[in-house]
C-alpha positions as CSV (number, residue, x, y, z in Angstrom):
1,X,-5.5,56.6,4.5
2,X,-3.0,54.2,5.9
3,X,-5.7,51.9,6.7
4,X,-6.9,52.0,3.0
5,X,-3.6,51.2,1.2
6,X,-3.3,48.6,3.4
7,X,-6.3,47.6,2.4
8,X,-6.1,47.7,-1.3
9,X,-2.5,46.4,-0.8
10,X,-4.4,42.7,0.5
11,X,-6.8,43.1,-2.7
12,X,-4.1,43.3,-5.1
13,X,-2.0,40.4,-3.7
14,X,-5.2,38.6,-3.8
15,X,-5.3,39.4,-7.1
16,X,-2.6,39.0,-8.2
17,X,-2.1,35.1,-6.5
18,X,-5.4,34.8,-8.5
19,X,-4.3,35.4,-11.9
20,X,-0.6,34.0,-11.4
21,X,-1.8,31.0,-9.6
22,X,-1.2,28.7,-12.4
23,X,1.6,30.8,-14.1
24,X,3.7,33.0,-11.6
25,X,5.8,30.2,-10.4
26,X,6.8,30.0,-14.3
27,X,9.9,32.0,-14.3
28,X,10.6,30.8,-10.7
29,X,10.8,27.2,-12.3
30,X,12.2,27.5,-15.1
31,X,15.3,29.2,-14.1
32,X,16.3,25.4,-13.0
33,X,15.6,24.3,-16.5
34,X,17.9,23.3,-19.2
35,X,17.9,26.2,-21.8
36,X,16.7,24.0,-24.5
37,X,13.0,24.3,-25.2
38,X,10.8,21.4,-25.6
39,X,8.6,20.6,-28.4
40,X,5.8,17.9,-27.2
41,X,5.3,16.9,-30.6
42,X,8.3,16.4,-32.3
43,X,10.3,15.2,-28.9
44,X,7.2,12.9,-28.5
45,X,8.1,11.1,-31.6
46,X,11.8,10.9,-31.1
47,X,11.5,9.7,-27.6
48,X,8.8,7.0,-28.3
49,X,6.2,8.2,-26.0
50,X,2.8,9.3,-26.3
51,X,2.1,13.0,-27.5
52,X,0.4,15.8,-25.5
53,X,0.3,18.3,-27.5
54,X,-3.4,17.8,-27.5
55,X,-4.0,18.0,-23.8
56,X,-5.5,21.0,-22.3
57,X,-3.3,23.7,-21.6
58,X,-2.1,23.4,-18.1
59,X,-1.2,19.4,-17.7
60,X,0.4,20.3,-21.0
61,X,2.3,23.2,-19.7
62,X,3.3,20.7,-17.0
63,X,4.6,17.8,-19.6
64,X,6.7,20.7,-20.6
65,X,8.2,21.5,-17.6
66,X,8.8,18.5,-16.2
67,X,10.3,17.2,-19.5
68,X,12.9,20.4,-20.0
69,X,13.9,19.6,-16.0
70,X,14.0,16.0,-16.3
71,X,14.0,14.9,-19.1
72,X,11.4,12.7,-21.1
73,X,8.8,10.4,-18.8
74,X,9.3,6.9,-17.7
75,X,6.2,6.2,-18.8
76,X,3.5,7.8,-21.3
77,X,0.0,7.2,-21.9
78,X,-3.0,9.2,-23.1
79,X,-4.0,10.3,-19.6
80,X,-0.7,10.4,-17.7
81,X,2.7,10.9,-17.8
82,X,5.2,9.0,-14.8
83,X,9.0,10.1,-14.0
84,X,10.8,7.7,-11.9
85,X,13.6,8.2,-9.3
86,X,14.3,11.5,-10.3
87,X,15.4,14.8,-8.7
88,X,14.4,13.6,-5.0
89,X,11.5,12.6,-6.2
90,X,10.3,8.5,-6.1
91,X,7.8,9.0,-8.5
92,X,6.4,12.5,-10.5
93,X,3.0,12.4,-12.5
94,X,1.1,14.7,-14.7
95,X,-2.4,14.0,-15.4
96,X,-4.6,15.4,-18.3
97,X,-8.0,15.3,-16.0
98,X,-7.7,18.3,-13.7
99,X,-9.4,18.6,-10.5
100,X,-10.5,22.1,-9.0
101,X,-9.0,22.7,-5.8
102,X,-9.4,25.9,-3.6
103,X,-6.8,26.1,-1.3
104,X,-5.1,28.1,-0.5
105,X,-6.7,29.4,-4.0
106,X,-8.9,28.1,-7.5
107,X,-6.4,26.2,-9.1
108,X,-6.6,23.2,-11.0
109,X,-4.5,19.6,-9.7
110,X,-2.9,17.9,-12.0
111,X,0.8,17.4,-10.9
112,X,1.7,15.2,-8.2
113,X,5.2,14.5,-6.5
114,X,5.7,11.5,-4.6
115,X,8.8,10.8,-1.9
116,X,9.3,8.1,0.1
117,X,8.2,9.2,4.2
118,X,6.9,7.3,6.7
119,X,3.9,9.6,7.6
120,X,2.9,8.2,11.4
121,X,-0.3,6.9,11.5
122,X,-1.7,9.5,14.2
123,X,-0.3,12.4,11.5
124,X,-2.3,11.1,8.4
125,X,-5.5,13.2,9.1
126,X,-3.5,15.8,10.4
127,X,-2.2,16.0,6.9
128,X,-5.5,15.6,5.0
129,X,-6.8,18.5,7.2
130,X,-4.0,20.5,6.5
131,X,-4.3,19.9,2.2
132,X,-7.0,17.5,1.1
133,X,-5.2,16.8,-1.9
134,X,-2.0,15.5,0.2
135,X,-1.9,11.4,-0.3
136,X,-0.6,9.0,2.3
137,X,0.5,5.6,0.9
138,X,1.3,4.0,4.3
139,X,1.9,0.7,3.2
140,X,4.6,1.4,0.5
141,X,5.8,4.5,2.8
142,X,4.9,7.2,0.5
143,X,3.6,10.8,0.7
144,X,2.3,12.3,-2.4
145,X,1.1,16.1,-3.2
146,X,-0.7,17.4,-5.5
147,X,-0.7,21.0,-7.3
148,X,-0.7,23.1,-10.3
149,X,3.0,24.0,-9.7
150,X,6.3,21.7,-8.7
151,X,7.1,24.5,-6.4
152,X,3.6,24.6,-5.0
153,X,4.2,20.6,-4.5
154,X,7.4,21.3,-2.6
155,X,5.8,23.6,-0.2
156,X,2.8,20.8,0.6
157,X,5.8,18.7,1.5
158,X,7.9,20.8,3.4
159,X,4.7,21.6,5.2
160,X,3.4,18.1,6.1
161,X,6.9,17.4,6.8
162,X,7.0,20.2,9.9
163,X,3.4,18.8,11.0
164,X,4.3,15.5,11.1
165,X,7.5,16.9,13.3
166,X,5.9,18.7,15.3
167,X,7.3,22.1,14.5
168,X,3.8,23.4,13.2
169,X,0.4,22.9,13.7
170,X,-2.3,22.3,10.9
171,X,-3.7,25.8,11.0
172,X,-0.4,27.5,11.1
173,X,0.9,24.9,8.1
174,X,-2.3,26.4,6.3
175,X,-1.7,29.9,7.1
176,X,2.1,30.0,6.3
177,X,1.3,28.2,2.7
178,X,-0.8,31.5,2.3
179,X,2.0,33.2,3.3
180,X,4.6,31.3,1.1
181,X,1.8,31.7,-2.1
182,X,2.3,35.5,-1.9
183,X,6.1,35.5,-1.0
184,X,6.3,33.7,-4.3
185,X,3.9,35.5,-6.5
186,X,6.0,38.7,-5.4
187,X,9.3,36.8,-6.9
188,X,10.9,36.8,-3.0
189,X,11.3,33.3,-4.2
190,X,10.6,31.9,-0.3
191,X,13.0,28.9,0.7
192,X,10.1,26.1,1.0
193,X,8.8,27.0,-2.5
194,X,12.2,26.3,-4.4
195,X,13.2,23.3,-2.6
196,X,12.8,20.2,-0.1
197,X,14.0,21.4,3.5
198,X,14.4,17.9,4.4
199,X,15.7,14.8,2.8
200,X,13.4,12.0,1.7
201,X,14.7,8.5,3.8
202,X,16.7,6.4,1.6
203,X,15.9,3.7,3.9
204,X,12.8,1.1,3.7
205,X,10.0,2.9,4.9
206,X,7.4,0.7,3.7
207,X,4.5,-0.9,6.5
208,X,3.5,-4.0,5.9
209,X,0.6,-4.3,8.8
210,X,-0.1,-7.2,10.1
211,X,-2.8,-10.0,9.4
212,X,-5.6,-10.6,11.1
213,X,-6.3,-14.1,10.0
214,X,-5.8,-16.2,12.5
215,X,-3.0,-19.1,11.1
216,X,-2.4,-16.7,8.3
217,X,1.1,-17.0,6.7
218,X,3.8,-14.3,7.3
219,X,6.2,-13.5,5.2
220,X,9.9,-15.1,4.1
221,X,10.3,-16.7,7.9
222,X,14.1,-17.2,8.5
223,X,15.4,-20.9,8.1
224,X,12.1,-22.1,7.0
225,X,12.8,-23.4,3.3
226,X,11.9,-27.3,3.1
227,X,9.9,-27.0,6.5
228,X,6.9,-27.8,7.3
229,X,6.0,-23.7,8.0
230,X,6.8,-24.1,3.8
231,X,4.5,-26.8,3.0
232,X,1.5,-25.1,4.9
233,X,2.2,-21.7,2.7
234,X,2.3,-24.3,-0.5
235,X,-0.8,-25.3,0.1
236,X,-2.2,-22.0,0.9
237,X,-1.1,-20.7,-2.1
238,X,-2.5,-23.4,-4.5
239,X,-5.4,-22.7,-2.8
240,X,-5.4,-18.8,-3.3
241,X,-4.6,-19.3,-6.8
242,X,-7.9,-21.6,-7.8
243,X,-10.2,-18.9,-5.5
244,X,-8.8,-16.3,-7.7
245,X,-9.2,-18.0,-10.9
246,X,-12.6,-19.4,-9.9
247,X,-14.0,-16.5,-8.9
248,X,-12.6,-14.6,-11.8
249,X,-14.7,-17.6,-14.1
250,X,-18.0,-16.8,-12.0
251,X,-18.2,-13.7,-14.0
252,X,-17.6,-14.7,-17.6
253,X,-20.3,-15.6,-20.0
254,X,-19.9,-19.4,-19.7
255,X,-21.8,-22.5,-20.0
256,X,-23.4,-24.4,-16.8
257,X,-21.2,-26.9,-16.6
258,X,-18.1,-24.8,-16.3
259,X,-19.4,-22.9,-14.5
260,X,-20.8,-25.2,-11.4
261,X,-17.0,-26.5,-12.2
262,X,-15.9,-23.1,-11.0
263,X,-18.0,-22.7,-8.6
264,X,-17.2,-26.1,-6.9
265,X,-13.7,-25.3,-7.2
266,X,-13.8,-22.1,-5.9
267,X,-15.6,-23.5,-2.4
268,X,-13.5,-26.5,-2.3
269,X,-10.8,-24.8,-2.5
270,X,-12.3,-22.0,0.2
271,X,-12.8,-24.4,2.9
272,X,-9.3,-26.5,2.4
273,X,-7.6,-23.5,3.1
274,X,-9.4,-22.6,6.4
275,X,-9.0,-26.2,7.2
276,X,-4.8,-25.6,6.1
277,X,-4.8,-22.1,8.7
278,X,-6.7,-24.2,11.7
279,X,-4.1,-27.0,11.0
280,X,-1.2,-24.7,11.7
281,X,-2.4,-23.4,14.5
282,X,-3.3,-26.7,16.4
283,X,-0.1,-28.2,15.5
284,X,1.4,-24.6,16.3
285,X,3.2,-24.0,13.2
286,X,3.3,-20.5,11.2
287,X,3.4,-21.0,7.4
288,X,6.1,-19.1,5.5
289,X,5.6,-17.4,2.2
290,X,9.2,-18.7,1.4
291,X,10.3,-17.4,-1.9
292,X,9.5,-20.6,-3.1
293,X,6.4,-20.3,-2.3
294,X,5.9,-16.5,-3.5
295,X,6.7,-18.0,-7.0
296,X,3.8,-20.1,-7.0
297,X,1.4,-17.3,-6.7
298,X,3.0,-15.5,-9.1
299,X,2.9,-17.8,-11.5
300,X,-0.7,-18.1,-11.1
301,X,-1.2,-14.8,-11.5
302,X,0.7,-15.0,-14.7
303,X,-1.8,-18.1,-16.5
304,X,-4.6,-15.9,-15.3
305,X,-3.3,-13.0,-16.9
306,X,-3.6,-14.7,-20.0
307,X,-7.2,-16.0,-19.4
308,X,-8.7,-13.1,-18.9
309,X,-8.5,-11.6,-22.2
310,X,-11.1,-14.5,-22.9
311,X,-14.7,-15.3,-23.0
312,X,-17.5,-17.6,-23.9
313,X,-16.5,-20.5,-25.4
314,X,-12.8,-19.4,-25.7
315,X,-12.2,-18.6,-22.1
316,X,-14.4,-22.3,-20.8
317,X,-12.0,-24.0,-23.3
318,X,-8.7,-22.0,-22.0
319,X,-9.5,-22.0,-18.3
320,X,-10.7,-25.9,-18.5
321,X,-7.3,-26.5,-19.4
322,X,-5.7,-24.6,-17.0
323,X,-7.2,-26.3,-14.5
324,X,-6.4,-29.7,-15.9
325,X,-2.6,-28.1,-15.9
326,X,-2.6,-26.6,-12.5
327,X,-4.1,-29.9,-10.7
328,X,-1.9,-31.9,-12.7
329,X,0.9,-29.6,-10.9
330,X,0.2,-29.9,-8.1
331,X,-0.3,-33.5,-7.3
332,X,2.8,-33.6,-8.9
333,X,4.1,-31.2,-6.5
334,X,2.4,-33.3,-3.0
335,X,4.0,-36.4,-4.4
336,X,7.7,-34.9,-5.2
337,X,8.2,-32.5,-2.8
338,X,5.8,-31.6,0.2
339,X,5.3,-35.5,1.5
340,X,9.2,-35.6,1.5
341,X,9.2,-32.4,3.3
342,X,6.9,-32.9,5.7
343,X,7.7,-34.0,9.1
344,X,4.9,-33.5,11.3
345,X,1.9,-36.7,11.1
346,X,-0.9,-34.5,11.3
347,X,-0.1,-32.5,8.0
348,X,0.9,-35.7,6.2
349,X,-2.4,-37.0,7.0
350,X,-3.6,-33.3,5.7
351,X,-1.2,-33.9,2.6
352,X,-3.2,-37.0,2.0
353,X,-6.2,-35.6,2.1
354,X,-5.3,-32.8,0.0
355,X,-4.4,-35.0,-2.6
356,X,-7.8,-36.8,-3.0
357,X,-9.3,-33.7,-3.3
358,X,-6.6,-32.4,-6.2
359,X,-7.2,-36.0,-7.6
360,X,-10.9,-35.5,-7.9
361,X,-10.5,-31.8,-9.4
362,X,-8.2,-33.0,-12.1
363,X,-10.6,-35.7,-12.8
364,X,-13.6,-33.2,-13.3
365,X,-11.6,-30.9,-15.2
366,X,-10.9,-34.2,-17.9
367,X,-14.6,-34.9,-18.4
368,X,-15.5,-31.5,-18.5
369,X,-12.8,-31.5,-21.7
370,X,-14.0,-34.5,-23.1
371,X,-17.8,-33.2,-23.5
372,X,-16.6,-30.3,-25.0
């Protein structure tokens, strides 16, 4: 008889984890809440961000809970709603798509918490084999995971936080978020449900790698503004630019002659910059993505932006110009500031050739305008 009530005893929590899966941690949660219920619609409209009151019922219970606790998203959209920097939380989202996801029961994912952790690299499938739905963003240090619940989010985390120390392995994380599941379901309210056992770094936990380039420029190099390390990254970055944009050309609907113009630049522009990396190298000089520098790309990406919107006739006519602009730049840029810069002979000679090549773009660019 014992044996039996056991038994049925592990059917009904089961069960019961079954049916509550998506709603038992409700009371648990909202206990932390502000008393002050949340409409979607009308605080939708007051707070300027997009309504989901139309969204299926469980990302829209989520909106609703994360809104009441923290107040209205950062950011709203018709499939997703971001909170930023709040709680200990980097970054929370809700979704509208749900995923089905079977561990440690059916549920459906659709809310993901984010924290900043610098997951070692030897840990990351540890953690996917622990909870598939667990994400490791190694190069911005992130660890992301994603539930039906928040509290079901915390436990993932507190979990991939004692695998990643050592403390448990991935089947005992698995089997003791079974454990924590039923604890909860039975309103025992477990510690690693309700909250983070650990404290996210506030430090800089981001990993940049490392290229593999050979010559490839590293980043913001101490004491290396007006350098020659700085010119190299200049002209690296001119160079990046035009691939980008040329590339980005190859796929419009354009006429032939702009777009053998784009293709030329694109090669051109290709081969000068493998010529720029072998240059630093024999001359053994790093480039530097100064600041400086930085601002170059980014404002490339920024007159790009703006193309791209474009097509047919409009975009040939826009990016023609562009490229008439850019050139016009940058030879403006060799003769002002990167001859006076340099120091070593074998990049001025570079410089020099750079600039016949620049010249000769420019010029194409022009007669490509006038036969418009």
């Amino acid at each position: 008889m014992k044996k039996i009530n056991h038994i049925l005893m592990g059917v009904l929590l089961i069960a019961s984890a079954v049916v509550c899966s998506c709603n038992s941690n409700d009371t648990n949660e909202k206990k932390n809440y502000p008393s002050k219920a949340v409409n979607l619609k009308n605080d939708a409209a007051k707070d300027n961000i997009t309504d989901a009151s139309s969204w299926p019922e469980r990302p829209r219970y989520a909106v609703t809970a994360m809104t009441a606790k923290y107040g209205a998203p950062t950011e709203s959209g018709s499939e997703s709603m971001v909170w930023y920097n709040v709680g200990p939380y980097k970054r929370i989202l809700v979704t509208k798509i749900e995923a089905p996801h079977d561990f440690p029961l059916p549920h459906m994912d659709f809310l993901e918490h984010t924290i900043p952790y610098n997951v070692p690299i030897d840990k990351i499938d540890d953690l996917i084999a622990f909870d598939a739905s667990i994400t490791v963003n190694k190069t911005q240090g992130e660890m992301s995971a994603r539930c039906d619940l928040e509290g079901h989010n915390v436990l993932t985390l507190n979990l991939a936080n004692d695998i990643v120390k050592g403390s448990k392995t991935v089947e005992q994380a698995r089997a003791y978020f079974a454990e924590m599941v039923k604890a909860d379901n039975m309103g025992k309210h477990p510690a690693y449900v309700e909250q983070l056992q650990f404290t996210p770094s506030k430090d800089n936990v981001a990993f940049l790698d490392k290229s593999n380039i050979p010559g490839a420029p590293m980043r913001n190099l101490p004491n290396t503004e007006g350098t020659d390390a700085e010119v190299l990254a200049f002209l690296a970055a001119v160079d990046v630019n035009e691939i980008v944009a040329a590339s980005e050309a190859q796929r419009k609907k354009i006429s032939e002659p702009v777009m053998n113009y784009a293709k030329m630049l694109h090669m051109q522009h290709g081969d000068h910059m493998g010529k720029t990396l072998m240059l630093g190298q024999s001359i053994k000089i790093t480039p530097s993505d100064t600041k400086a520098v930085d601002a170059v790309k980014v404002k490339g990406a920024g007159e790009l932006a703006m193309l791209m919107p474009l097509d047919g006739k409009d975009f040939e006519m826009a990016y023609v110009d562009a490229m008439i602009k850019g050139h016009t730049e940058v030879l403006d840029m060799i003769d002002n500031k990167l001859m006076k810069n340099a120091k070593n002979d074998m990049l001025k000679t570079h410089l020099t050739e750079t600039r016949k090549h620049i010249a000769m773009h420019l010029e194409e660019g022009k007669k490509l305008k006038e036969n418009k």
